[in-house]
C-alpha positions as CSV (number, residue, x, y, z in Angstrom):
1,X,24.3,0.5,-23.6
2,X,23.7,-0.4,-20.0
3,X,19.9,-1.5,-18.8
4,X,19.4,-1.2,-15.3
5,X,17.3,-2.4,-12.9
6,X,16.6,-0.6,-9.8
7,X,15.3,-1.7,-6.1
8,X,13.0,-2.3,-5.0
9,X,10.7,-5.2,-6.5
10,X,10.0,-8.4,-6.1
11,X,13.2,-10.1,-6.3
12,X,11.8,-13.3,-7.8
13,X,12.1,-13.2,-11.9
14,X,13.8,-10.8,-14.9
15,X,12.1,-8.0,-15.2
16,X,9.9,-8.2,-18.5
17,X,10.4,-5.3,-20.3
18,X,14.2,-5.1,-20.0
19,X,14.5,-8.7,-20.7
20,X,13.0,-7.7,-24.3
21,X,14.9,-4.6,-25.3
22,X,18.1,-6.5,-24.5
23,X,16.5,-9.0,-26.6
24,X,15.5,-6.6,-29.4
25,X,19.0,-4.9,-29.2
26,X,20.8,-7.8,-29.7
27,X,18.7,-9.1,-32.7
28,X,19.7,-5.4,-34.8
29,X,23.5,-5.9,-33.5
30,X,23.9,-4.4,-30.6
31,X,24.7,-6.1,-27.6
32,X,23.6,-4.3,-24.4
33,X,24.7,-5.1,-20.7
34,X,21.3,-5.5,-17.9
35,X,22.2,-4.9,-14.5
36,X,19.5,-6.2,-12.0
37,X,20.4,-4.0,-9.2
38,X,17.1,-4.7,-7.4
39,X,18.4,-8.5,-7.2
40,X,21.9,-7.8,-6.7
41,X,21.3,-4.4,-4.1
42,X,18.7,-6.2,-2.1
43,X,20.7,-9.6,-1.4
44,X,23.2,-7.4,-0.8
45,X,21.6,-5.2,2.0
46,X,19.9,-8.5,3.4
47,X,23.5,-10.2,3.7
48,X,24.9,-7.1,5.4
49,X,22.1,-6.7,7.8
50,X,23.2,-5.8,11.2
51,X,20.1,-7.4,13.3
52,X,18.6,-6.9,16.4
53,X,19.1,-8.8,19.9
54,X,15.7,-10.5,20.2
55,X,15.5,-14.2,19.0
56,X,13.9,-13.4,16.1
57,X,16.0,-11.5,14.8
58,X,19.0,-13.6,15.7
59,X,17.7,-16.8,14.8
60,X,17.1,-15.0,10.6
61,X,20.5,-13.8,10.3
62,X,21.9,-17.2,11.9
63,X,19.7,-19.0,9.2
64,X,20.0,-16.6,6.2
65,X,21.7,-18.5,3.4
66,X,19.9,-21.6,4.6
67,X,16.6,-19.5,3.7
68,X,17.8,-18.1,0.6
69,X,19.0,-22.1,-0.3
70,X,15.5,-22.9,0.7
71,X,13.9,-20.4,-1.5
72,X,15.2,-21.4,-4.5
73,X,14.1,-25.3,-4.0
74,X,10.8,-26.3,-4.9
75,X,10.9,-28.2,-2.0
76,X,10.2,-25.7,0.5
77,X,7.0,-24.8,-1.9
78,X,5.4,-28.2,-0.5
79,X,5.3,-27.0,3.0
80,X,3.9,-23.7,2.9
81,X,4.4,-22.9,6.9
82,X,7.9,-23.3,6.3
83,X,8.0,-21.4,3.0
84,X,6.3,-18.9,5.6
85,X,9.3,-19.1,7.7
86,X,11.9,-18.4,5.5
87,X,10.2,-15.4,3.6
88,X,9.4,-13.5,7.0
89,X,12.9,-14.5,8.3
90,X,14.6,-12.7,4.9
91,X,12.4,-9.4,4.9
92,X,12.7,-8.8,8.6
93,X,16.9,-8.9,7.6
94,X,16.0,-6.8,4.8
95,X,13.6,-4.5,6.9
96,X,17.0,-3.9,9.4
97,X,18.7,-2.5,6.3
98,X,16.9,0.3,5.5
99,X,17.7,2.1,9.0
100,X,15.7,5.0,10.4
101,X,14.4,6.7,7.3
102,X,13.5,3.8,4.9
103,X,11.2,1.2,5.9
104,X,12.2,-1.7,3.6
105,X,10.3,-4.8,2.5
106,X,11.2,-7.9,-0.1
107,X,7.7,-5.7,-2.5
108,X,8.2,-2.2,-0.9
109,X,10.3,0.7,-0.3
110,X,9.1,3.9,1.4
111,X,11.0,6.7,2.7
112,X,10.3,8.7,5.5
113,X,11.2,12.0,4.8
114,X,11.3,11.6,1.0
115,X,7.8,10.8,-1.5
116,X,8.0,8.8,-5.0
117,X,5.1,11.5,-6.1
118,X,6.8,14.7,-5.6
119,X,9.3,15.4,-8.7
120,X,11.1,17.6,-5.9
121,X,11.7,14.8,-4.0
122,X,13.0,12.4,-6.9
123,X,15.5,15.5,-7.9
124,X,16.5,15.6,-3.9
125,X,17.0,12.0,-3.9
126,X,19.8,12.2,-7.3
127,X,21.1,15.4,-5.3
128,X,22.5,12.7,-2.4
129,X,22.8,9.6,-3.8
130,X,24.6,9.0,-1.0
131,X,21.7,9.1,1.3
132,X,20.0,5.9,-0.2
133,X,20.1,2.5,1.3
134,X,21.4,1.0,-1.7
135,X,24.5,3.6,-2.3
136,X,27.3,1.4,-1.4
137,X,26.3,-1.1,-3.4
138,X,25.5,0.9,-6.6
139,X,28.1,3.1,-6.7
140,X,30.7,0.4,-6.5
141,X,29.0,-1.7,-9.7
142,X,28.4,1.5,-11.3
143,X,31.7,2.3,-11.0
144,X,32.6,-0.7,-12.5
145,X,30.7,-0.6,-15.5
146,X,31.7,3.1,-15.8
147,X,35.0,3.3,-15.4
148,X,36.3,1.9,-18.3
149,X,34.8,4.2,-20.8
150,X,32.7,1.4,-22.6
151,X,29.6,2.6,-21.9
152,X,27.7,5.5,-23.5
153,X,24.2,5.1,-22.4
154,X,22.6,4.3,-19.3
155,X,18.3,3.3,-19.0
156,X,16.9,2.8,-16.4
157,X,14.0,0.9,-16.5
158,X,11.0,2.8,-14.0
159,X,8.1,0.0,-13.2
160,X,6.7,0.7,-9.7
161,X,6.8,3.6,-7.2
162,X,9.1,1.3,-4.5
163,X,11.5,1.8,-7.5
164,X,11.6,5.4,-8.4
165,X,13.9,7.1,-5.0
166,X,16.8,4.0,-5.9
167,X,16.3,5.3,-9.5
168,X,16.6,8.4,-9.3
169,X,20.0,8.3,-6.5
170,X,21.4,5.9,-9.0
171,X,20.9,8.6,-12.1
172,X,22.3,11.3,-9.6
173,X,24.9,9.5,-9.2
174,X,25.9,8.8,-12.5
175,X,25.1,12.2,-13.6
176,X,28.1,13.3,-11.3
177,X,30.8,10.8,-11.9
178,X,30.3,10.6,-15.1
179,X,28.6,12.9,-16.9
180,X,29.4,12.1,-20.6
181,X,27.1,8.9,-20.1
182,X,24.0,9.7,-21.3
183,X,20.8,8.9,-18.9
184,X,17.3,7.3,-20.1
185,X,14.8,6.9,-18.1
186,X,11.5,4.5,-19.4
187,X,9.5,1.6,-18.0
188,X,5.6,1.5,-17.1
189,X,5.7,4.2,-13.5
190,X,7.4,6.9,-17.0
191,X,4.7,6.1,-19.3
192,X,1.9,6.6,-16.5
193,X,3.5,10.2,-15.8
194,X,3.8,11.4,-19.6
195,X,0.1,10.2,-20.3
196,X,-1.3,12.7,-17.8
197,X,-2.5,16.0,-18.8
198,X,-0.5,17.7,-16.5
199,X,2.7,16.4,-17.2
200,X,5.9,18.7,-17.3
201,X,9.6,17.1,-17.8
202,X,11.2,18.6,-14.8
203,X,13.9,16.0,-14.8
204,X,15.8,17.5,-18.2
205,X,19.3,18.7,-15.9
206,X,19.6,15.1,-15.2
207,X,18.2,12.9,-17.5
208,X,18.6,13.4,-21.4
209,X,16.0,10.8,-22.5
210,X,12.3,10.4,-21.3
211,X,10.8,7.5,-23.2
212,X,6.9,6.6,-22.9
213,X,5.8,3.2,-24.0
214,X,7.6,0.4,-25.6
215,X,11.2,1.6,-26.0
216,X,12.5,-0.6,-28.5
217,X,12.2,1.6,-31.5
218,X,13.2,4.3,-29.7
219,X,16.8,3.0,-28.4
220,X,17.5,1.2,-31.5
221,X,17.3,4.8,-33.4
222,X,19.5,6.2,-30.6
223,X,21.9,3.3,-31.3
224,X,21.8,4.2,-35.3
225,X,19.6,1.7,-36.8
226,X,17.2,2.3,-39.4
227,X,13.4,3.1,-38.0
228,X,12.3,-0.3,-39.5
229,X,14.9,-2.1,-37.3
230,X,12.7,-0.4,-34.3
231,X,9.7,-3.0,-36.2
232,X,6.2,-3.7,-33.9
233,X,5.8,-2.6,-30.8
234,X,5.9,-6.0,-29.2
235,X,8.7,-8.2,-29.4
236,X,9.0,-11.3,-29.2
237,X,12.6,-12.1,-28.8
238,X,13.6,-12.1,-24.7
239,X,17.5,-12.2,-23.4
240,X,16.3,-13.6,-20.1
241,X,20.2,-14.9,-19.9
242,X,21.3,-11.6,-19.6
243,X,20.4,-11.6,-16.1
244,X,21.5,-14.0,-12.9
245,X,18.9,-16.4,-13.3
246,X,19.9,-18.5,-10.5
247,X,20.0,-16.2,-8.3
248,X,16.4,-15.3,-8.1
249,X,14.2,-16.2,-4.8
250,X,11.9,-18.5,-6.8
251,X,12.4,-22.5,-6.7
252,X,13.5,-22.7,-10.9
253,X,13.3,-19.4,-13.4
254,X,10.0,-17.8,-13.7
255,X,10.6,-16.3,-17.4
256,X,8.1,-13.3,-18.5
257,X,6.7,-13.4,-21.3
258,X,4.2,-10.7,-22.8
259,X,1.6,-10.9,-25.8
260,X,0.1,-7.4,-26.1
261,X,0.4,-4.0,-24.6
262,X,-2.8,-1.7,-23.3
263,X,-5.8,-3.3,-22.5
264,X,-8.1,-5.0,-25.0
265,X,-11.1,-4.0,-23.1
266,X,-9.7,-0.5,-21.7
267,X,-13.2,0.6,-20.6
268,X,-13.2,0.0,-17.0
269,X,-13.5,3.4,-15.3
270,X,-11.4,2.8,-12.2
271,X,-8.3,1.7,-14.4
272,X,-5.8,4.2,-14.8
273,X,-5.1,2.7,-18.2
274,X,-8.5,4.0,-19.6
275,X,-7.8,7.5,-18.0
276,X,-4.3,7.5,-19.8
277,X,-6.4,6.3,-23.1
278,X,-3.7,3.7,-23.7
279,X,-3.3,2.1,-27.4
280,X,-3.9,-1.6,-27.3
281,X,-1.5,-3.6,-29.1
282,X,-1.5,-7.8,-29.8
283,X,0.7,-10.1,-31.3
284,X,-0.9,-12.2,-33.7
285,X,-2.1,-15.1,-31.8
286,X,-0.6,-17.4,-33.9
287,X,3.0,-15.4,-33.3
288,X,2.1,-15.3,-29.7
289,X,1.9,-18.7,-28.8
290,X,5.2,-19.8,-30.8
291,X,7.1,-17.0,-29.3
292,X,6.3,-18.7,-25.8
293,X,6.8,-21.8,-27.0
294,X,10.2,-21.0,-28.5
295,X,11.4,-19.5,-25.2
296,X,10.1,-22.2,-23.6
297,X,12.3,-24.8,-25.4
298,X,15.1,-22.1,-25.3
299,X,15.2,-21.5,-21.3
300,X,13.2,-24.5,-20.2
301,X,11.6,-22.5,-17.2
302,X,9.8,-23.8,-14.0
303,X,7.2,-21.3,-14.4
304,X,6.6,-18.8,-17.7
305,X,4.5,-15.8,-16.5
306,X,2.7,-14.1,-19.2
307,X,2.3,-10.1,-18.4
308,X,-0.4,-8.5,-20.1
309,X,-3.0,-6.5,-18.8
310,X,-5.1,-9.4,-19.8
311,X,-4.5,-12.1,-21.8
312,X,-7.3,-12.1,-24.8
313,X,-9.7,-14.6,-25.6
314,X,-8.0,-15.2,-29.0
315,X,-4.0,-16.0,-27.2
316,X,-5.4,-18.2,-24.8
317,X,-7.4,-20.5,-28.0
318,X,-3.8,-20.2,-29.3
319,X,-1.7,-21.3,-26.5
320,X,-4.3,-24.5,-26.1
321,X,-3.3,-25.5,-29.9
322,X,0.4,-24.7,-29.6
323,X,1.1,-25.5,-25.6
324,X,4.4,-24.1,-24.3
325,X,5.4,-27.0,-22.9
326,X,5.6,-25.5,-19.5
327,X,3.4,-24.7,-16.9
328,X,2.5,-21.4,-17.4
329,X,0.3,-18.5,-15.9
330,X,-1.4,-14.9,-16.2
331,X,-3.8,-12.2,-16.0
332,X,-7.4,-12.7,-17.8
333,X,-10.7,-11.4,-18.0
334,X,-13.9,-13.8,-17.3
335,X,-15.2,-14.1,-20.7
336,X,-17.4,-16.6,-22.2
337,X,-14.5,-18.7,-22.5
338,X,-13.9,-19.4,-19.3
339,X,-17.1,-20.1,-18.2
340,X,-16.7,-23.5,-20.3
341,X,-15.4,-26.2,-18.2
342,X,-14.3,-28.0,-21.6
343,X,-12.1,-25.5,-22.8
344,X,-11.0,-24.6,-19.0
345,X,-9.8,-28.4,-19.2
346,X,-8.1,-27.6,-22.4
347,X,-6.5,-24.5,-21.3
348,X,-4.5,-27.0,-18.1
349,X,-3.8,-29.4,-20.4
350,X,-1.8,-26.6,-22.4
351,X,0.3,-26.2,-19.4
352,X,-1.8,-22.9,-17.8
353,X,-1.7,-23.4,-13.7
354,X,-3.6,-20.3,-12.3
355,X,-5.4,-17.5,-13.5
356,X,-5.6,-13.7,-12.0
357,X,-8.8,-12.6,-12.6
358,X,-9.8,-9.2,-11.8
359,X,-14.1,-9.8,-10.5
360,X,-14.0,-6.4,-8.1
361,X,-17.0,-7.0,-6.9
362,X,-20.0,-9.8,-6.3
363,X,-22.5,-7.0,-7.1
364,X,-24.1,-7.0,-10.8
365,X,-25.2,-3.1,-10.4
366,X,-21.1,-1.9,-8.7
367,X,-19.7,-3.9,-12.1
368,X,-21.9,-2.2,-14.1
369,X,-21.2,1.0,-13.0
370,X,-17.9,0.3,-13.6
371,X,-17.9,-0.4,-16.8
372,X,-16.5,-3.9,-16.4
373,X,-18.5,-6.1,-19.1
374,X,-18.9,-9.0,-17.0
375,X,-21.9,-10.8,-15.4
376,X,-21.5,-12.0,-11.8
377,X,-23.2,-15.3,-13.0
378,X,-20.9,-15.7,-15.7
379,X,-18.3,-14.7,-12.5
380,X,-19.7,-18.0,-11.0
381,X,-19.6,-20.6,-13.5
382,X,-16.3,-19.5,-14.4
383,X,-14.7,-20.0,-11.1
384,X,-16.1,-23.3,-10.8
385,X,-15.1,-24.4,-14.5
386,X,-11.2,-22.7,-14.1
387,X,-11.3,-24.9,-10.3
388,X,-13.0,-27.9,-11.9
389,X,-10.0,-28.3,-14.8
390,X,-7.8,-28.1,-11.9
391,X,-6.5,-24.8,-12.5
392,X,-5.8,-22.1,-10.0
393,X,-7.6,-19.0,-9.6
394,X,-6.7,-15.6,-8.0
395,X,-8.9,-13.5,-7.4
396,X,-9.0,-9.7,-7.1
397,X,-11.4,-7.8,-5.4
398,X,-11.9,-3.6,-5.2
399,X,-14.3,-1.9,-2.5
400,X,-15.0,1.6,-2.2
401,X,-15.9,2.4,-5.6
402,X,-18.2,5.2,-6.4
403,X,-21.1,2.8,-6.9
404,X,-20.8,0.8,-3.9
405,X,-22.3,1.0,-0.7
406,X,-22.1,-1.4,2.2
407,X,-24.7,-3.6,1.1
408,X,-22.9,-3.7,-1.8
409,X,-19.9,-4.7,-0.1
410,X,-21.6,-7.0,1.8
411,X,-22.7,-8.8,-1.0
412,X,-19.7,-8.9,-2.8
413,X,-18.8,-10.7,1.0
414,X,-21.4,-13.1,0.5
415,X,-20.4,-13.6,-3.1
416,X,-16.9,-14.7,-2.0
417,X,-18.2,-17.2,0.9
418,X,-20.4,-18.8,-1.4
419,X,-17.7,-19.7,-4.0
420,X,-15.1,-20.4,-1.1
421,X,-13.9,-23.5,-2.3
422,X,-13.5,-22.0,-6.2
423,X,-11.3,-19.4,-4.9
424,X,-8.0,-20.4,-4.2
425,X,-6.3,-16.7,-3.6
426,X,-7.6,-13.1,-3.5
427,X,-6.5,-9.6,-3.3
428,X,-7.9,-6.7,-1.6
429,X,-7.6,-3.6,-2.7
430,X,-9.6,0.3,-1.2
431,X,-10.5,2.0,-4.8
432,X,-8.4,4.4,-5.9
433,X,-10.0,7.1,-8.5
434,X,-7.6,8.2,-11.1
435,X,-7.4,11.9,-11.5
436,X,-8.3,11.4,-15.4
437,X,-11.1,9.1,-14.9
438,X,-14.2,9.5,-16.5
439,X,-16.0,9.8,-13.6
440,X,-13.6,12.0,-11.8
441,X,-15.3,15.2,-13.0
442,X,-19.1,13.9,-11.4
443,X,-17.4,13.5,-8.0
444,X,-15.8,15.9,-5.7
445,X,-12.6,15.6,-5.1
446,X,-10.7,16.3,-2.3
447,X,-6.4,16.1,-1.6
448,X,-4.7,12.9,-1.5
449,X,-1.5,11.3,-2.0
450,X,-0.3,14.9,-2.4
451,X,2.5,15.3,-5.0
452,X,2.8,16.3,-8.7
453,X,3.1,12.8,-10.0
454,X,0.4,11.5,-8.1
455,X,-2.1,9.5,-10.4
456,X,-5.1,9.7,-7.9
457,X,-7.4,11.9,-6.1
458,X,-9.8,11.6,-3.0
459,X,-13.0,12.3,-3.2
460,X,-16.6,12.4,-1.3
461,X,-17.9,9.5,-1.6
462,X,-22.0,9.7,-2.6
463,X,-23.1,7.4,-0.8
464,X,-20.6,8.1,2.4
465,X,-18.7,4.7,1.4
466,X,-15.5,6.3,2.5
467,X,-12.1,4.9,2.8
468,X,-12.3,4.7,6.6
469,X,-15.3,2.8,6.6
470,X,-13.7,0.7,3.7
471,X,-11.0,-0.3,5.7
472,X,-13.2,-1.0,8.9
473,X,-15.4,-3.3,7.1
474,X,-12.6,-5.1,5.3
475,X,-10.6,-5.7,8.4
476,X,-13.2,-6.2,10.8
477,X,-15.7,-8.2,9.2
478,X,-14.7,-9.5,5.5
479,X,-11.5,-11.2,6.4
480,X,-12.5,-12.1,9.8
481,X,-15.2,-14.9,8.3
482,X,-14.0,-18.5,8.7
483,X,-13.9,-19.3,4.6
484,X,-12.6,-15.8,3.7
485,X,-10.1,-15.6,6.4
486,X,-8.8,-19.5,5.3
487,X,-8.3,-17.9,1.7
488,X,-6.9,-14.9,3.1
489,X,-3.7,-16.9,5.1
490,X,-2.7,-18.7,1.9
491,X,-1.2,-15.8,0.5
492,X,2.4,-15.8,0.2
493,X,4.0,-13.2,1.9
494,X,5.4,-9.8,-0.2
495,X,5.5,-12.6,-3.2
496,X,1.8,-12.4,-3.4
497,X,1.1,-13.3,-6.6
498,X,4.4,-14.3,-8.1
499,X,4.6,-17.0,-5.8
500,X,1.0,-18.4,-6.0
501,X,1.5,-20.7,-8.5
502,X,3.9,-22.5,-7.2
503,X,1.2,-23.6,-4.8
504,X,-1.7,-24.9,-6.6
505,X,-2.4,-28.5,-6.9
506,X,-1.9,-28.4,-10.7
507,X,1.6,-27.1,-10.3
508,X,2.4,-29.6,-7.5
């Protein structure tokens, strides 16, 4: 079995979910091979860059291993106009790689001619493998692997939509050299496509395997173990040595780590997760916090990033009693919890650095249309406990929602001024409304994003909040005020979140 990673992603950590089914393969017996072709394919395209002639350009090929060196030293993390530097210096190299047709960056791929939502497109893409960026790269490793015999099974692991054109030239190309190998294609972008209503498998000529969900179970069966090797859906058993973990663009190894799958909440009605109806599923909390910590003392990471949807009330009580022992950090909801500087204080000393913390909006009435369960004020005093305890927070916000109008917005803008200093990162975002969302069917919807695997739809807005306007007010006024616009340039660039911690006092 080979487990493959395609480009393009973040190159800075293992990816998660193929980290645990080598993991859970190797527990029943069955040692598994992962390929990180998204690591290996992008330093490959940036090393081969052929720049351009203006200084710029010049000066990042002439300094390109230096900035790679300086990326993977926590050093550079101190100085963050020269971790600036270095980042923009590597993606305009990798930008150069992509040529006239695919506009390339360290956190995207898109094509020009070519879309990730069309299924025609995808089955264009595996008819001319040779046509993708990546090509001479993949087709000699796969080679490799392939040539031998060795390998019966190929899975490919599908997380984001910059992944799925690489994907999908990397299973045409297998298909035709060597077709007895048998193609499986899984990950998160897979599940999202099989949860929709309208979903059809048109990829059956080329892939033999279309797993939703977990795919533990369903590989270890494949591989001819009993169903009860296949056990819970969440494992906790990670082979984050399978991959080249010093090759990363992250100063030590950020090692995933993940404690439930779903949502616990799953109500919100702008997350596609609630359209899709996603099961929840936890580890014991118990369980939860000793897996880490095992890991932990196993890999002895810089940074372990914990991946769920959110992390529940009752994990992070868990993690305070049994600390991994490393600085750690994740996604959570603002719960009672959190709004309790005591246990805020007791979730740093456990080792947690930063929170990402979905708010959406400073407006009580837009959250509660929503569906969120939170209280703005409860917003507020947990932003000053999480920031008092000396813990990072990262803040997400969403405009254009059905509910919103621009006073709305503008109070969600006054919201994030007056908390300034509690806010040490945010992310904005122009809503989105799934095409199975509950409120979908209230709204009228117009074209966008047009494509048969597209998860969203456009639609009037009611209160003539429309994207355009959206955009204008986010770019013209939100992010020019002086507080906002200071929180707003301490984003890492492409990295975004990944990197974050790495700049908070607590982790300094």
């Amino acid at each position: 079995m080979l487990l493959i990673n395609p480009p393009v992603a973040k190159p800075c950590e293992p990816p998660a979910g193929l980290a645990r089914l080598a993991g859970a393969l190797g527990d029943a017996g069955h040692p598994c091979k992962v390929l990180d072709m998204n690591l290996e394919g992008m330093l490959r395209l940036i090393s081969n860059a052929v720049p351009g002639d203006d200084r710029w350009s010049q000066r990042a090929a002439r300094n390109l291993s230096r900035n790679l060196d300086a990326l993977r030293d926590e050093r550079t993390y101190r100085n963050f106009d020269r971790y600036k530097r270095c980042v923009n210096d590597v993606n305009r190299l990798f930008a150069f790689a992509g040529g006239e047709d695919t506009r390339l960056s360290l956190s995207d791929c898109e094509d020009r001619c070519l879309s990730p939502l069309r299924s025609e497109d995808l089955l264009e893409a595996a008819l001319h493998p040779e046509d993708s960026p990546f090509h001479d790269h993949f087709a000699g490793r796969l080679r490799e692997e392939f040539g031998l015999g060795g390998e019966r099974f190929a899975g490919f692991s599908l997380t984001y939509l910059s992944q799925a054109l690489a994907a999908f030239a990397m299973m045409g190309f297998v298909r035709s050299e060597f077709p007895g190998v048998k193609i499986i294609l899984g990950g998160g972008l897979v599940t999202s496509w099989m949860s929709a209503s309208a979903w059809k498998n048109g990829f059956g000529g080329l892939i033999d395997h279309v797993v939703a969900g977990p795919g533990e179970a369903f590989l270890l069966g494949l591989l001819g173990s009993p169903p009860e090797a296949g056990g819970r859906k969440i494992s906790t058993s990670y082979a984050c040595d399978a991959f080249p973990l010093k090759d990363y663009l992250s100063p030590g190894m950020i090692m995933p780590y993940s404690t439930s799958a779903g949502c616990y909440w799953g109500k919100c009605s702008f997350c596609p997760e609630t359209a899709e109806g996603t099961p929840y599923a936890q580890l014991a909390p118990i369980e939860a916090a000793a897996g880490l910590r095992e890991l932990a003392e196993e890999y002895r990471p810089a940074l372990a990033h914990i991946v769920d949807n959110a992390i529940s009330p009752s994990v992070l009580k868990a993690l305070v009693n049994e600390p991994p022992g490393v600085p750690w950090y994740g996604f959570a909801r603002v719960t009672k919890e959190l709004t309790d500087e005591g246990f805020c204080r007791d979730l740093r000393a456990s080792g947690c650095v930063m929170l990402k913390l979905g708010v959406e909006s400073g407006d009580q009435d837009v959250l509660d249309g929503m569906r969120k369960g939170i209280g703005i004020s409860d917003v507020s005093k947990a932003l000053k406990a999480l920031t008092r305890a000396g813990i990072g927070t990262y803040v997400y916000l969403l405009f254009g929602t059905p509910g919103e109008d621009e006073e709305a917005a503008r109070r969600t803008m006054d919201f994030i001024v007056e908390h300034h200093e509690f806010i040490g990162f945010v992310n904005l975002a122009v809503f989105n409304l799934p095409h199975s969302s509950p409120d979908a069917a209230a709204l009228d919807a117009k074209p966008f994003y047009g494509g048969d695997l597209s998860f969203y739809t456009d639609f009037v807005h009611p209160k003539g909040w429309d994207r355009r306007k959206v955009r204008r007010f986010i770019d013209r006024e939100f992010t020019r005020h002086p507080a906002i616009r200071e929180i707003v340039n301490r984003q890492p660039p492409y990295f975004t979140s990944n990197h974050a911690p790495f700049f908070v006092d607590a982790f300094c």
